[in-house]
C-alpha positions as CSV (number, residue, x, y, z in Angstrom):
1,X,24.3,2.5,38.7
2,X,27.1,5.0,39.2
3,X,27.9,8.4,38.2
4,X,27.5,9.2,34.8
5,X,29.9,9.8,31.8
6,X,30.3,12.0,28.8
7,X,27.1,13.8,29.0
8,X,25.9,15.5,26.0
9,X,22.5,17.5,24.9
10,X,21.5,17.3,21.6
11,X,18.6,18.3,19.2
12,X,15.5,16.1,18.3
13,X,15.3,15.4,14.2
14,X,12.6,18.2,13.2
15,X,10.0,16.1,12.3
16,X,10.4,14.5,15.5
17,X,10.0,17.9,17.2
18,X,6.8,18.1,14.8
19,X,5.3,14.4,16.3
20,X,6.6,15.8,20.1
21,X,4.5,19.2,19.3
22,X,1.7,17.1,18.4
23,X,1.6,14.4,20.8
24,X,2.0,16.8,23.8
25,X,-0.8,19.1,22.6
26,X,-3.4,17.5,21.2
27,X,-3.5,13.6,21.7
28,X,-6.1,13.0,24.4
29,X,-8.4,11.5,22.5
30,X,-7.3,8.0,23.8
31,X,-4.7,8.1,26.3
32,X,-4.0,4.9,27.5
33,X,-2.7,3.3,24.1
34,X,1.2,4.1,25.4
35,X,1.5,1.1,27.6
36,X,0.3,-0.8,24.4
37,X,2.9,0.9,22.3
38,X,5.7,0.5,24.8
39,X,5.4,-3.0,26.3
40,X,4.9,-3.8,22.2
41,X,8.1,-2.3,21.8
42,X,9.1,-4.1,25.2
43,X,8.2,-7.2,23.5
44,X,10.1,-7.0,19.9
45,X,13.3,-6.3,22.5
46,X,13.1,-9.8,23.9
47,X,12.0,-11.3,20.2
48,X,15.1,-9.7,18.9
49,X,17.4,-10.9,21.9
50,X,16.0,-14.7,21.6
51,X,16.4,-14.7,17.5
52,X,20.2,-13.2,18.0
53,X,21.4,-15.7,21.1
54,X,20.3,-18.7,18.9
55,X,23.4,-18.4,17.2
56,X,25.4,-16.7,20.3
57,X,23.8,-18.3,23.7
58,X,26.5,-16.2,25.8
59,X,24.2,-13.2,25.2
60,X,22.0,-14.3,28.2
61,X,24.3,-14.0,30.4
62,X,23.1,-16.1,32.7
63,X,19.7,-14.8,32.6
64,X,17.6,-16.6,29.9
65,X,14.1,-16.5,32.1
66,X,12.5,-13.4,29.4
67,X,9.9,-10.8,30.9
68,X,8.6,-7.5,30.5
69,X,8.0,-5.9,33.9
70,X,6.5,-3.1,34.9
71,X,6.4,-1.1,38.3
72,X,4.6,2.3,39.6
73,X,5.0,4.6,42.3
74,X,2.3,6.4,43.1
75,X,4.0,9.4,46.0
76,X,6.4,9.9,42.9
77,X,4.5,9.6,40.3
78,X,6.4,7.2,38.1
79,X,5.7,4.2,35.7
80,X,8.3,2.0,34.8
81,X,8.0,-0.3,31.7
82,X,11.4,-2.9,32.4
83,X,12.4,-5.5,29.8
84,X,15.6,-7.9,29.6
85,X,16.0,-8.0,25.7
86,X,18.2,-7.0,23.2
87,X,19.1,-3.4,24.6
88,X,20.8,-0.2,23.1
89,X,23.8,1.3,22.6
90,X,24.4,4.8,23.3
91,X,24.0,5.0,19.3
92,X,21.2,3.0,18.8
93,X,19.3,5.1,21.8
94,X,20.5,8.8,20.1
95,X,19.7,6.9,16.7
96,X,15.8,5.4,17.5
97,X,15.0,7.8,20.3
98,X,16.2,11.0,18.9
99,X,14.8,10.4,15.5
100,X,11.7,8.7,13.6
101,X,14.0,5.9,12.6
102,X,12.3,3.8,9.2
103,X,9.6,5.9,9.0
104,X,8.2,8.3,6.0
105,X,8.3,10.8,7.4
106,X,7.1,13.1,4.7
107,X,3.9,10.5,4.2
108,X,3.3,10.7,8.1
109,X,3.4,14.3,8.2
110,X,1.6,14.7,5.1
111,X,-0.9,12.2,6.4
112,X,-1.8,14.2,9.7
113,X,-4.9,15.9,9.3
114,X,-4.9,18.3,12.1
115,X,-8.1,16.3,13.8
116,X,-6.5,14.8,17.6
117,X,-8.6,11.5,17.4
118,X,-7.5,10.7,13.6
119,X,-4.1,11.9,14.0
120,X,-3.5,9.9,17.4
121,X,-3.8,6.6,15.3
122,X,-1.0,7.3,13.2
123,X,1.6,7.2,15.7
124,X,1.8,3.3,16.1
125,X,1.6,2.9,12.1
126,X,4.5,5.0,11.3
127,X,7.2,3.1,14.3
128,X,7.2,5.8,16.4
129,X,5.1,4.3,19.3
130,X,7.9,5.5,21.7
131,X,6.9,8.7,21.4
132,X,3.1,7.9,22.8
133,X,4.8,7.9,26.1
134,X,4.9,11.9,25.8
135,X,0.5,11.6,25.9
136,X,1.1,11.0,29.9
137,X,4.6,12.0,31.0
138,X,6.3,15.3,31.1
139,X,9.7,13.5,31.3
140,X,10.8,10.2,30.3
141,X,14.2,9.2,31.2
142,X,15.9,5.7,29.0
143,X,18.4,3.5,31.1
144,X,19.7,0.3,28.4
145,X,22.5,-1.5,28.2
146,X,23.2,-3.6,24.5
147,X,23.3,-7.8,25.4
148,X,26.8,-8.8,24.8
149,X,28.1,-5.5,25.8
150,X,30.0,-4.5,29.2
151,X,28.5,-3.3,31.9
152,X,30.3,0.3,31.8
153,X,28.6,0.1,28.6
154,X,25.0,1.4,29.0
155,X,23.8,4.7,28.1
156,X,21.3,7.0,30.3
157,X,18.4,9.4,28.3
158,X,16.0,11.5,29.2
159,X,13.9,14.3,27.7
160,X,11.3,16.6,28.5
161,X,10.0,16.5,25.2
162,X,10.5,19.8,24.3
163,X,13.1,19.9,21.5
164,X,16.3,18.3,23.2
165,X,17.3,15.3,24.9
166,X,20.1,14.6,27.1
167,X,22.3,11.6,26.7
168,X,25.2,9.8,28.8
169,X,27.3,7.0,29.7
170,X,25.6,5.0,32.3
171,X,27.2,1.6,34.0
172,X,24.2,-0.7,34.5
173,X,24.4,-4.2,35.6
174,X,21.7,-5.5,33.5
175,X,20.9,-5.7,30.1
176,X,17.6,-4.7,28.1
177,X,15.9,-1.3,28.4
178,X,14.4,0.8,31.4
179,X,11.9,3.3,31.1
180,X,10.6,5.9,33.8
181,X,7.5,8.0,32.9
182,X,7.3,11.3,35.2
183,X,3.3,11.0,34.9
184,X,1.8,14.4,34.2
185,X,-0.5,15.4,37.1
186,X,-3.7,14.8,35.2
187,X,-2.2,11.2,34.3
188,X,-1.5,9.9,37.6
189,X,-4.3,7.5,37.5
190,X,-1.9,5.5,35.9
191,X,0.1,4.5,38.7
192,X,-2.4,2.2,39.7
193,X,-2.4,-1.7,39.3
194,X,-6.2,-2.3,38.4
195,X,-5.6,0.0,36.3
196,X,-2.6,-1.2,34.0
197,X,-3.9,-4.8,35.1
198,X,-7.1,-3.7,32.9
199,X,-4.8,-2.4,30.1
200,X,-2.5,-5.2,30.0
201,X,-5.1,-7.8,29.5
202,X,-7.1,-5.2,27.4
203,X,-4.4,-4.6,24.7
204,X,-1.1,-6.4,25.6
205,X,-3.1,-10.0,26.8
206,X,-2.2,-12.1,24.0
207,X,2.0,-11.1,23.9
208,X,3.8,-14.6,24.7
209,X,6.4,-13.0,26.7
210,X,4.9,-12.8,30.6
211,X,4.3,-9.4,31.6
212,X,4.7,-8.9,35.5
213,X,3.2,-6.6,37.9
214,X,3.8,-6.6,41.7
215,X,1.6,-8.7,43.9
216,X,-0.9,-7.0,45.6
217,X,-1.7,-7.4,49.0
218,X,-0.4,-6.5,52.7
219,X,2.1,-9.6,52.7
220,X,2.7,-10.2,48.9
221,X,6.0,-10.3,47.8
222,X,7.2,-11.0,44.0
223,X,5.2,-10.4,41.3
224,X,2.9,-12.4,38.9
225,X,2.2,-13.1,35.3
226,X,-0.9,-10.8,34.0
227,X,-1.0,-11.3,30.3
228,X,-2.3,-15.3,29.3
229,X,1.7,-15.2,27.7
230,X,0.8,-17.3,25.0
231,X,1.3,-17.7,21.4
232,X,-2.7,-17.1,19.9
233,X,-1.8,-18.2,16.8
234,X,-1.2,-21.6,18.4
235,X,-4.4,-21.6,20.9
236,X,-7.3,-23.7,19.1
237,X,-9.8,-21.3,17.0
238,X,-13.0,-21.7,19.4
239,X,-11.3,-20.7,21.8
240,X,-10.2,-17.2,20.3
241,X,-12.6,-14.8,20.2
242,X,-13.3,-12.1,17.3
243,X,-11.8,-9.5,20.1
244,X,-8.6,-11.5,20.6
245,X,-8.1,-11.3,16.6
246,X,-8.6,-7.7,16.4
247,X,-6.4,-6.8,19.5
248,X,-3.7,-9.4,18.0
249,X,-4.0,-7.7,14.8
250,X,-2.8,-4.2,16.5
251,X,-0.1,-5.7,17.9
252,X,1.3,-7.1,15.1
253,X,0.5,-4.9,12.7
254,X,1.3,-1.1,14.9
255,X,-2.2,-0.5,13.8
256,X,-4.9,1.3,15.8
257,X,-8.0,0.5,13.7
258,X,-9.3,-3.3,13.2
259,X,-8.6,-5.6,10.5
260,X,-11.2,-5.9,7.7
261,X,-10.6,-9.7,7.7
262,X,-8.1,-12.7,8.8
263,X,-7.7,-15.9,7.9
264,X,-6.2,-18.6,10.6
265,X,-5.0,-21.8,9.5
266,X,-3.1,-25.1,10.7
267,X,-1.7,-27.3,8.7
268,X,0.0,-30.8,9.8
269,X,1.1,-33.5,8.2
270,X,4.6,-34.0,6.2
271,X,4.8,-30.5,6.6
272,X,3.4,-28.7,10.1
273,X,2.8,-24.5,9.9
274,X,0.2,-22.1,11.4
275,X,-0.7,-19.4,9.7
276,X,-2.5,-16.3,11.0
277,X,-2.8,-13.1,8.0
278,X,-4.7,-10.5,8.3
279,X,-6.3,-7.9,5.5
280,X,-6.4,-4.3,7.1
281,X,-9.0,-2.2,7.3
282,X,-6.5,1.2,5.7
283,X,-3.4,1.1,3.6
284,X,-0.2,1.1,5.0
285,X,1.6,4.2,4.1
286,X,4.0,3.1,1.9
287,X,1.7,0.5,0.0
288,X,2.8,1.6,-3.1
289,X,6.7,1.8,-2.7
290,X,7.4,-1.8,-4.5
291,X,10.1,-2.2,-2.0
292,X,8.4,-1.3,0.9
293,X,8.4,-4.2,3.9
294,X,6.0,-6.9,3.9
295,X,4.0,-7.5,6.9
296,X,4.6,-11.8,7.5
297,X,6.7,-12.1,10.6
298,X,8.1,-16.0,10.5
299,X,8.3,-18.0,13.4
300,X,9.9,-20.8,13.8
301,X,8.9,-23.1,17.0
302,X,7.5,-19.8,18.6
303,X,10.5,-18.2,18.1
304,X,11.1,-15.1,16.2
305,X,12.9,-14.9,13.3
306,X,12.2,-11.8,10.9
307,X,9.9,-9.5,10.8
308,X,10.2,-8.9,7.0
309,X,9.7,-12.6,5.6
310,X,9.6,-11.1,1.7
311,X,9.7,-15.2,0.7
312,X,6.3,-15.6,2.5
313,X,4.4,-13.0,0.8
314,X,4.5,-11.5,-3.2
315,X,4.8,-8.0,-3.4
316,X,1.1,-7.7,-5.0
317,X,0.0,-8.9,-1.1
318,X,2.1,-6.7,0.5
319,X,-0.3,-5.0,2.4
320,X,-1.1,-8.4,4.2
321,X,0.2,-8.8,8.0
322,X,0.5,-11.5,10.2
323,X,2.7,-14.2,10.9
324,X,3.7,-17.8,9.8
325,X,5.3,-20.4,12.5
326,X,6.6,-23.6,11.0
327,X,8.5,-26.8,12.8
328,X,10.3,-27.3,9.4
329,X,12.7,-24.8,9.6
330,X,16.0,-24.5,11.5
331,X,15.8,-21.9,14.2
332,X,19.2,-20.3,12.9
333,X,17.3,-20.0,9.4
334,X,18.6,-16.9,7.5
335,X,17.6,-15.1,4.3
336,X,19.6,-16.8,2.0
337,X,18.3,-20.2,3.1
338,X,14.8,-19.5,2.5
339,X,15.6,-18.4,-0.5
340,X,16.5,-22.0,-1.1
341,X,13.6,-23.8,1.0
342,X,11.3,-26.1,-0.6
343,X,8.9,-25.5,2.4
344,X,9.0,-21.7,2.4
345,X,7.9,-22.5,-1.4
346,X,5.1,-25.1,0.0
347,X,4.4,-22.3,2.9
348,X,3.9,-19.2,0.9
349,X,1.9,-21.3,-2.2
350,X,-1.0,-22.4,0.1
351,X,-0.8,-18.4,2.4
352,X,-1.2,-16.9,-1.2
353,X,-4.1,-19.1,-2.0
354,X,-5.6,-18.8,1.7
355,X,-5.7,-15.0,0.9
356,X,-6.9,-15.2,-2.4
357,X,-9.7,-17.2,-0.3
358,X,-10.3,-14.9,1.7
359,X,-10.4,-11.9,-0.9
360,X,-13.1,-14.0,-3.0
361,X,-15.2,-13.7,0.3
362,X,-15.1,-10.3,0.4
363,X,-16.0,-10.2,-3.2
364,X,-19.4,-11.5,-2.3
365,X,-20.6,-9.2,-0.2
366,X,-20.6,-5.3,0.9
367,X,-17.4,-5.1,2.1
368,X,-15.5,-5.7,-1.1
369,X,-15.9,-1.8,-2.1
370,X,-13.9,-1.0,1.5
371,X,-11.3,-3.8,-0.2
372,X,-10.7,-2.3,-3.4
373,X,-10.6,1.1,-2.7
374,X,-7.4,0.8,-1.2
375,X,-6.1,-2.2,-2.2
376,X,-7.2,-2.7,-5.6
377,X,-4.5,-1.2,-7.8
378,X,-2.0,-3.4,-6.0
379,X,-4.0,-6.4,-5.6
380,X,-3.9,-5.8,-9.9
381,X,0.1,-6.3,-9.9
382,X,-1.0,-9.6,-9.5
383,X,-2.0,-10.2,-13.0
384,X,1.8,-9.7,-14.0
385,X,3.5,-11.4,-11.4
386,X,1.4,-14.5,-10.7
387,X,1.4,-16.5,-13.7
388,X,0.0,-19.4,-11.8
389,X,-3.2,-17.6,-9.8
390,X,-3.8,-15.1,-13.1
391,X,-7.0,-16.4,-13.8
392,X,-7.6,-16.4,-10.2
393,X,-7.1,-13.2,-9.8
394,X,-8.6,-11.9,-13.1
395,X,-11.9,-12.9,-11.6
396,X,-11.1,-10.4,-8.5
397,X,-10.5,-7.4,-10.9
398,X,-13.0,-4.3,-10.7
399,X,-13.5,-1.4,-13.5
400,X,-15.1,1.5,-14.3
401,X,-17.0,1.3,-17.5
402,X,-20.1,2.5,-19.5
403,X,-22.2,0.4,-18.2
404,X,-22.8,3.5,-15.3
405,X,-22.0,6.8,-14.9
406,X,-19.9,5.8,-12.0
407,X,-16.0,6.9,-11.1
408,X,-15.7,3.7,-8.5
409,X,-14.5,0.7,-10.5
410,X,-16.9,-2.0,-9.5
411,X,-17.6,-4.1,-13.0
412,X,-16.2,-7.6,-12.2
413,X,-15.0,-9.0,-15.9
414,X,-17.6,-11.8,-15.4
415,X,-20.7,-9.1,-15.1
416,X,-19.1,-7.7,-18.3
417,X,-19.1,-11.3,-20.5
418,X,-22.2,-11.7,-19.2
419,X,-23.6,-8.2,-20.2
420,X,-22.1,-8.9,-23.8
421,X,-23.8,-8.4,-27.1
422,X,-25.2,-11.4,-29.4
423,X,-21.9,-11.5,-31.7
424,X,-19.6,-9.6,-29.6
425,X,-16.4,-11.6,-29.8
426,X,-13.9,-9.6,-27.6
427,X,-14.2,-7.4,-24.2
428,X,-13.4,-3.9,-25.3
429,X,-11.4,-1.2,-23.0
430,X,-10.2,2.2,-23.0
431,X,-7.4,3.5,-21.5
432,X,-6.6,6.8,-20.2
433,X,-4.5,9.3,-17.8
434,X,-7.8,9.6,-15.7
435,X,-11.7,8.4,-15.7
436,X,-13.1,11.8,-17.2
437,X,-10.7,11.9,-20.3
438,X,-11.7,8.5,-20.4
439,X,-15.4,9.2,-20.4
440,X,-15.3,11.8,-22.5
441,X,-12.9,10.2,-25.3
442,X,-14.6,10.0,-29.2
443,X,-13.6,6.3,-29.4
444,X,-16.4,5.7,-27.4
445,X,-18.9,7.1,-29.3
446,X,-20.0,4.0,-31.5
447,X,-20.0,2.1,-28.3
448,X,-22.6,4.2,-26.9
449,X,-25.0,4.0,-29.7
450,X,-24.8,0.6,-30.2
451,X,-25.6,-0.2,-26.9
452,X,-21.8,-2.3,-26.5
453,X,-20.2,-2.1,-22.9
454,X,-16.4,-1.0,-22.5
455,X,-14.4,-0.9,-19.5
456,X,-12.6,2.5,-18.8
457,X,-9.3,1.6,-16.9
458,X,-7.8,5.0,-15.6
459,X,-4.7,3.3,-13.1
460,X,-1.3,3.7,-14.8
461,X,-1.1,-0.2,-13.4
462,X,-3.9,-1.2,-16.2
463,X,-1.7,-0.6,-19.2
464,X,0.3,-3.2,-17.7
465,X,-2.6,-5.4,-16.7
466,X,-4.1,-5.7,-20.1
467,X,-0.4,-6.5,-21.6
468,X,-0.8,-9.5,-19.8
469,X,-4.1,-10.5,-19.2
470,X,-4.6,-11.1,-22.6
471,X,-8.4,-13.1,-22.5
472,X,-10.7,-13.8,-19.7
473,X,-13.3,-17.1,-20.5
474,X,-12.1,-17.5,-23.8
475,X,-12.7,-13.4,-24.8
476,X,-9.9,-11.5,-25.6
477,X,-9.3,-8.1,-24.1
478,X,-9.7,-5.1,-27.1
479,X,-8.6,-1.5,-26.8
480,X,-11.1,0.4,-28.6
481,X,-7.8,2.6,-29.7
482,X,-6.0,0.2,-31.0
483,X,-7.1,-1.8,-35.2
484,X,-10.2,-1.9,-36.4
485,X,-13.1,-2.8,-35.0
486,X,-15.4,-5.6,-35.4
487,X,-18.5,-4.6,-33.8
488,X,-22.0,-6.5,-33.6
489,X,-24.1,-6.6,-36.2
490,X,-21.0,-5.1,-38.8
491,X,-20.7,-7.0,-42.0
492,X,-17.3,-9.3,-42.2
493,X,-14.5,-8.4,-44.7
494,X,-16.1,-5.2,-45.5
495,X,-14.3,-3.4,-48.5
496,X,-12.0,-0.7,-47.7
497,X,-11.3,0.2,-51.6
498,X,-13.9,3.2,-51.4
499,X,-12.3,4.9,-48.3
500,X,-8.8,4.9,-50.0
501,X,-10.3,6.5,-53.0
502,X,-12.1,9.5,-51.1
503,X,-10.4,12.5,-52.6
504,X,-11.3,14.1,-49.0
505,X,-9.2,11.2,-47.3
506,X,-6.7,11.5,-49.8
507,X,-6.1,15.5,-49.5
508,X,-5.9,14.5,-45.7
509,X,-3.4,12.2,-45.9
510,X,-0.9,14.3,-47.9
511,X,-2.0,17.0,-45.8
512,X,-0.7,15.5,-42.3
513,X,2.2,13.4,-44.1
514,X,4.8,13.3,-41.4
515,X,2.1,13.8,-38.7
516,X,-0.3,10.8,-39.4
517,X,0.8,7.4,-40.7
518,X,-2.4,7.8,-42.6
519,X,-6.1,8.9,-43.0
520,X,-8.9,6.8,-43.1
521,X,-13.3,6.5,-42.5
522,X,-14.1,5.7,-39.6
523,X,-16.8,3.4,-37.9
524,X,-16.0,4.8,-34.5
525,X,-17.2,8.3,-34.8
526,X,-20.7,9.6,-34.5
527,X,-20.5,13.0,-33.0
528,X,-16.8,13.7,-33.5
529,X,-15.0,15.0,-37.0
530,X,-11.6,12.9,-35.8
531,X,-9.9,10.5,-33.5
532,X,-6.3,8.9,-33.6
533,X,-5.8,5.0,-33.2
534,X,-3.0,3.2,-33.2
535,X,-1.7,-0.5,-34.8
536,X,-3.7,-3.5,-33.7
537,X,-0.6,-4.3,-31.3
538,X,1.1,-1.2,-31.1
539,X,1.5,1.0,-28.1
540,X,-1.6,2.8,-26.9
541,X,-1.3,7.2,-26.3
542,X,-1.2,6.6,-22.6
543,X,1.4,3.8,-22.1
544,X,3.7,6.1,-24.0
545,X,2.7,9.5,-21.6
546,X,4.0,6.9,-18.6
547,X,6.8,5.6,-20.1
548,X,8.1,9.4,-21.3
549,X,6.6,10.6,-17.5
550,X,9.2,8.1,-16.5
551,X,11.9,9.0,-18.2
552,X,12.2,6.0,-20.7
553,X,12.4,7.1,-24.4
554,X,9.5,6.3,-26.7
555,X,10.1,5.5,-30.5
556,X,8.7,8.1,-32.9
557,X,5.1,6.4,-33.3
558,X,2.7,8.1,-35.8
559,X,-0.9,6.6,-35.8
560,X,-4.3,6.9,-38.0
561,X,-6.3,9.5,-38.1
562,X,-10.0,8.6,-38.3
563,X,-12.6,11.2,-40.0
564,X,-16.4,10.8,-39.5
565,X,-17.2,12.3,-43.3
566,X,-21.2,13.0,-42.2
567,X,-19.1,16.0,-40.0
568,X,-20.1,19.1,-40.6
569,X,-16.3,20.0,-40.3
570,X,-15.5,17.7,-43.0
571,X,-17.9,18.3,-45.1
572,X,-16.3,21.5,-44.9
573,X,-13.1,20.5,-45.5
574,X,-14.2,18.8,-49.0
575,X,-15.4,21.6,-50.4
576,X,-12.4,24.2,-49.5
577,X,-10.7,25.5,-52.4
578,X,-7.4,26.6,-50.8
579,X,-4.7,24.4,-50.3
580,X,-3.0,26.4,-47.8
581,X,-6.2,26.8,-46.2
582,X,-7.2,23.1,-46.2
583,X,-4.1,22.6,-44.8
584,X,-4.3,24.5,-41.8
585,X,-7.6,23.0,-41.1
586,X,-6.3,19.5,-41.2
587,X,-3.5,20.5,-38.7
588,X,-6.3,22.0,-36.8
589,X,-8.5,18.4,-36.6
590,X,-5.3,16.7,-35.7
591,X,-4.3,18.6,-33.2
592,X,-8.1,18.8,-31.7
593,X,-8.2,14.8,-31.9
594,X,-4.6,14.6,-30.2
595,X,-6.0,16.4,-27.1
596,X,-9.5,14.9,-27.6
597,X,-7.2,11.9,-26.0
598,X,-5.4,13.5,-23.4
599,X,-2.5,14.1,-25.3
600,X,0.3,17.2,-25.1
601,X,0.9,18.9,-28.4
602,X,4.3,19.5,-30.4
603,X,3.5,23.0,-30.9
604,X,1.0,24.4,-28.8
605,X,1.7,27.8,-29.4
606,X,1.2,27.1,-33.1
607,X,-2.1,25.5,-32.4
608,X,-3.4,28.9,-30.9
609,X,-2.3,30.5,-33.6
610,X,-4.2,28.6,-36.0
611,X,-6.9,29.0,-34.0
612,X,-6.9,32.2,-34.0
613,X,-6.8,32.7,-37.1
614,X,-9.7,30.4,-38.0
615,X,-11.9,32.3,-35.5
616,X,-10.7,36.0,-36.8
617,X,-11.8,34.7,-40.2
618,X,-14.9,33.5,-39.3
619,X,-15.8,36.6,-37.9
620,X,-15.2,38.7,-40.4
């Protein structure tokens, strides 16, 4: 190394100087996770460095023998975590160093939760594992040079951690990335080689590139291999131990907590893949970003390809992580070709299924509940998407519904058919901006006393979900706000020519003309004087509070008001000699059965006056 060039001090990113603030003060809870995070970072280097020389060989250099080394000092303090991959740029190092490059940062820091031992496992889960050095070192100091690059063209940083870093030219003669930890004094204990002998095989054992550590002894000289440096996905399954999953997992998913269950699979024959996916045991923190990254790295031979293999995975799995490794590819694969690969279609068919698989499991016992909390509303996306596994899928579902008083959706739709009524033809649901509104919605109310089960479906996702699941085992799916209903035990084409001649109906309907489509008896009611319900396929009160929520215009859509006539309101309606009267008191029922829904009013201001004026007269 020489003298250096072109120094310059710059600021941290100001949610990095957040992370800085909180790694320095408060993580201690479990120190030694930075040499996970750093020789995992170590590791993607090389991975990145093999996937770009297989279509540029000359970025070697000569030196194609891939390791992660690391050294310690102990007079001095220092740990050094060396690697021969892909390198930086002077860019790239002011670009990932100096900021929380990829990351949410708004959901990280929105996640923290001012607790050291839960906030410590976010670091690795939002890409910013770097930063774990700062847990033990009060300086960290970056030498890298870019493969491909000249050697004048490496780049020299260093920080204290405490708002600024320093960057500069540095000439170095070898590519990849160097870094020096000044160990705090009450972290020297790393400088030890039992000790990061322990950690490596603790966390970093499985990593296929060799990780190195000076020989010990009075007359060793070079170093040796610590890690096993192979591939587990390719080791036979006796041989891998529950431990080596979970510690693989953590690796390849930047995730501190362990996987609620994998699956590992070979397959051989015309086509020859391993697969190894993993369901996590928390959400990813940008599950529900449809265009968030998928968590299938692809492999091909052992050999890194991407990290973001969107053709291996749908988006309703997204929150799955592990990787595939196939023989059937080229190694120079790219993008565009999978998107044209019969065997990436053969390859991501039987993962979806093998996850499906492994979902069902979970449905059978205790720890589908720590499943569906998280992962439930997206696992439902499949519905829409999946043509093929719908039925599949269906049977994975869970709801809320009468059958309980609880908020937790756990009604499978085959508990429900096989909870329905003698005569019940269809499998009835509600749906609403939240569970309560549901709960507490009128249309309910002949369900109840009849005894008649209805789901409550309370995720914006389920207006979607019952558009296209359509029937499940031959039942079709009912909104109990949509038509007329057909309940157990009613008598088939019953006349409607008496409701149509009530003169209370009638004064109702030219009453709310221009309001309601129309007025009619209904069979739903038993404690309330009103409730709206749309066409048999028309669009339900909730799809059209997302759809205008998301800017998309809604045609004009009046529905039916339904009156319960054994109301006492109504019955005081029929017997109210003033028009003008009357007609504020229809408005009045109208208006109560819109919100009685959830719904926003035209004129709420209007509607308090009304009010008002109903109560002043009362109590006069």
């Amino acid at each position: 190394m020489t003298s250096p060039t072109q120094q310059e001090t710059l600021g941290f990113q100001s949610e990095v100087n957040q992370l800085l603030d909180l790694v320095i003060n408060s993580l201690y809870s479990n120190r030694e996770i930075f040499l996970r995070e750093l020789v995992s970072n170590a590791s993607d280097a090389i991975e990145k460095l093999r996937f770009a020389a297989l279509s540029d060989e000359a970025l070697y250099d000569g030196d194609a023998e891939m390791a992660i080394d690391i050294d310690f000092d102990r007079e001095a303090g220092t740990l050094t975590i060396r690697d021969n991959g892909i390198g930086m740029t002077r860019e790239e190092a002011v670009n990932h160093l100096g900021t929380i490059a990829k990351s949410g940062t708004k959901e990280f820091f929105g996640a923290l939760s001012g607790d050291a031992r839960q906030d410590s496992q976010l670091i690795g889960q939002f890409g910013v594992g770097f930063y774990a050095a700062f847990i033990v070192a009060d300086k960290v100091t970056v030498y890298s040079r870019k493969a491909g690059t000249p050697v004048e063209s490496g780049v020299r940083w260093e920080s204290a951690g405490r708002g600024e870093f320093t960057v500069e030219n540095w000439q170095r003669p070898t590519r990849g990335t160097e870094i020096v930890l000044h160990l705090k004094e009450d972290a020297r204990d790393f400088a030890d080689s039992y000790r990061l002998r322990g950690l490596i095989k603790k966390y970093s054992d499985h990593i296929s590139t060799p990780i190195r550590l000076p020989q010990e002894g009075e007359n060793a000289e070079g170093r040796e291999t610590v890690n096993a440096a192979t591939a587990l996905w390719l080791r036979n399954k006796q041989d891998i131990s529950d431990d080596d999953y979970k510690s693989f997992y953590k690796h390849v998913a930047h995730d501190f907590e362990d996987p609620l269950a994998w699956v590992h699979t070979k397959a051989e024959g015309k086509l020859e893949y391993t697969t190894l996916l993993f369901i996590p045991g928390r959400p990813p923190f940008d599950l529900f970003e449809r265009d968030s990254k998928r968590g299938v790295q692809l492999y091909v031979q052992r050999v890194f390809i991407m990290e973001d293999a969107e053709q291996l995975m749908p988006r309703y799995l997204r929150f799955v992580r592990g990787i595939v490794d196939t023989r059937d590819l080229p190694l120079n694969v790219s993008r565009e070709l999978l998107q044209r690969n019969k065997a990436i279609d053969t390859i991501r068919g039987a993962s979806v299924k093998k996850i499906l698989g492994l979902i069902e499991s979970l449905a059978g016992g205790d720890d589908y509940a720590k499943f569906w909390a998280p992962f439930g509303r997206v696992l439902k996306e499949g519905v829409i998407e999946d043509h093929a596994n719908r039925e599949r899928i269906a049977k994975l579902l869970r709801f809320a519904s009468t059958h309980d008083d609880r908020a937790e959706p756990a009604v499978s739709l085959e508990a429900y058919v096989g909870r329905m009524k003698e005569g019940q033809k269809a499998i009835y649901y509600l749906t609403a901006d939240s569970h309560a509104t549901a709960k507490a919605s009128p249309h309910l109310e002949v369900f109840r006393a009849r005894g008649v089960e209805v789901l409550l479906l309370s995720d914006p996702v389920d207006e979607w979900v019952v558009t296209h699941l359509t029937e499940f085992d031959g039942k079709p799916l009912k909104s109990v706000t949509l038509g007329k209903l057909e309940l157990p035990g009613d008598e088939p084409d019953k006349d409607d020519a008496d409701e149509a001649a009530t003169p209370l109906v009638e004064r109702l309907r030219k009453a709310l003309d221009g309001k309601a489509s129309s007025v009619r008896k209904s069979t739903r009611l038993t404690d309330s004087p009103a409730c709206l319900v749309g066409e048999d396929h028309g669009m339900s009160a909730n799809l059209q509070r997302i759809l205008r929520a998301a800017g998309q215009e809604v045609p004009p859509d009046q529905r039916v008001l339904e009156v319960n006539l054994a109301h006492p309101l109504l019955q005081r309606l029929d017997v109210e000699p003033d028009e003008d009267r009357f007609a504020q008191l229809a408005l009045v029922l109208f208006e109560q059965a819109v919100l009685a829904e959830g719904g926003r009013l035209e004129d709420p201001a209007g509607f308090v006056q009304r009010v008002n004026r109903l109560l002043v007269d009362a109590a006069a």
